[in-house]
N, C-alpha and C positions, 0 to 999 in steps of 0.2 A: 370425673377428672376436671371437668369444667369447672364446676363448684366449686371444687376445691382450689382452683387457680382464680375463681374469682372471691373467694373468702381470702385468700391467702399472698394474691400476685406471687403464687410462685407455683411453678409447674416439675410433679414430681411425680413420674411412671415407675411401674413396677421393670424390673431390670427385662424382662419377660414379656412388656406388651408389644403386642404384632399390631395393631390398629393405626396408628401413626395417622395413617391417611386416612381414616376416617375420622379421627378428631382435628385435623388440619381441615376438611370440610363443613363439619361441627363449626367451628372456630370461623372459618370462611363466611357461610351460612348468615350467625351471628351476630359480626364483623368486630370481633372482639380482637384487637389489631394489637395488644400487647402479648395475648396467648398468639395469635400466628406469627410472630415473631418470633417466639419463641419452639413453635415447631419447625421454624430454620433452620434452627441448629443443628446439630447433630445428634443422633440417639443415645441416651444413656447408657450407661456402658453394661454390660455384660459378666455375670460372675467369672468370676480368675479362681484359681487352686491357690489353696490355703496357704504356698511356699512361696507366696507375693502378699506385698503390701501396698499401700496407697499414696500416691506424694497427690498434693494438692495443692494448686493457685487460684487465689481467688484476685479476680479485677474489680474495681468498684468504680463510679463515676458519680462523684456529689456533686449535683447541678444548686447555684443558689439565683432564686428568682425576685425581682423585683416586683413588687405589688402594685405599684404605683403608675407603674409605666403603660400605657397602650399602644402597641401590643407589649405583651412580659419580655423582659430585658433580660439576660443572662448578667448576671452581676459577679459571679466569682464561677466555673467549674475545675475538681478536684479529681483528677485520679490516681486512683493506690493498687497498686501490685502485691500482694500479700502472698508471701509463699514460707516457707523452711528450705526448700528445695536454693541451694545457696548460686551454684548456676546457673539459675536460670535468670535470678536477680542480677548475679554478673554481666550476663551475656544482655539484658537489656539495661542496663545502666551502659555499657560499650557499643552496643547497636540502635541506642538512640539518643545521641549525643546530640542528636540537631534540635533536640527539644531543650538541652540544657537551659536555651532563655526563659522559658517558663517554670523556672526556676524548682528545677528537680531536685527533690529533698532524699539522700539513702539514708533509711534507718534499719536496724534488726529486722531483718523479715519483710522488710517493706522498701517500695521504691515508690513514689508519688510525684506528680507532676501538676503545677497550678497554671491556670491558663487565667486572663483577666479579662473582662467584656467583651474585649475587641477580637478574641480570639476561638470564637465557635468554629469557623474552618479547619484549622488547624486542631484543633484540640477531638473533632470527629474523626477527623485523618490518624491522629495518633492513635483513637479507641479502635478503629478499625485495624491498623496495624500491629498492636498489641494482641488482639483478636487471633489474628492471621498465625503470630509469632506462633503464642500461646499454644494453638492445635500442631502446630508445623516440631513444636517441641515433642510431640507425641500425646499431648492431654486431648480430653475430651471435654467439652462442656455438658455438667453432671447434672446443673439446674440455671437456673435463671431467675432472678425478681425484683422489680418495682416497689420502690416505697414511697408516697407520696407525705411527705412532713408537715407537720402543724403550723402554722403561720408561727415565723417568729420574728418579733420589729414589725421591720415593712420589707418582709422577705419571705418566700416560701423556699424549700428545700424539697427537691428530688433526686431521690440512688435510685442506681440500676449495680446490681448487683451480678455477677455472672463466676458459678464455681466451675473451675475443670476439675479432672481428679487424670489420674495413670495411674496403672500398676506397672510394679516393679518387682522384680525376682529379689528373695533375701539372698542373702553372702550370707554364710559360715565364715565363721573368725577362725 
């Protein structure tokens, strides 16, 4: 699972594994500091009976970096709310309105928030908040992952990626 999390930056257990804490010591060990973040979270979820489905919210955080600067500058960060799940969009487009100045964008399926240099505080505060929402909704965080982007300009680009998933019972029509 190591391997795989460090071919991949993304960390994906079988619904079934008991070890947790032993790969968190792995991980520990190591000091591979993006996998022990990632066994923070919470465990992957658990098979459900087949009279359930899945709603799923993904959070994403596009960081864009300056090159130039010493130390690296935060130059633009982005985050997006991606769901179907209608709401849950509602209810954070209504419950976080104090972000509105960082000029929150609602689209189909998506809510997003742009924060500009000066606002890494705030813009942490809200990933963290988002976060909280998120599980407090009932979702689980299902995986996690890191991408580190190719230099482009005089910018480098980093997502952090984080999917929840819940089950939900079907309705008969």
């Amino acid at each position: 699972y190591i391997l795989n999390f460090l071919r991949t930056s993304e960390l994906t257990l079988p619904c079934d594994f008991k070890e947790t804490e032993l790969l968190r010591k792995e991980a520990d060990f190591y000091q591979i500091e993006p996998l022990i973040q990632c066994l923070g979270d919470p465990k992957p979820l658990l098979p459900y009976p087949t009279d359930t489905y899945e709603e799923v919210v993904e959070l994403s955080s596009t960081r864009k970096l300056s090159k130039y600067s010493n130390p690296v500058a935060v130059i633009i960060t982005q985050l997006t709310i991606t769901t179907k799940v209608h709401a849950v969009l509602e209810s954070i487009s209504s419950s976080f309105t104090k972000w509105n100045k960082h000029m929150m964008d609602t689209r189909d399926y998506q809510v997003s928030f742009t924060f500009g240099p000066c606002d890494y505080q705030q813009e942490v505060s809200l990933r963290v908040h988002l976060l909280e929402f998120i599980s407090k909704a009932g979702f689980t965080i299902r995986n996690t992952r890191v991408l580190h982007m190719s230099e482009r300009a005089n910018e480098n680009t980093v997502e952090h990626h984080w999917t929840f998933c819940r089950r939900v019972r079907k309705v008969d029509d």
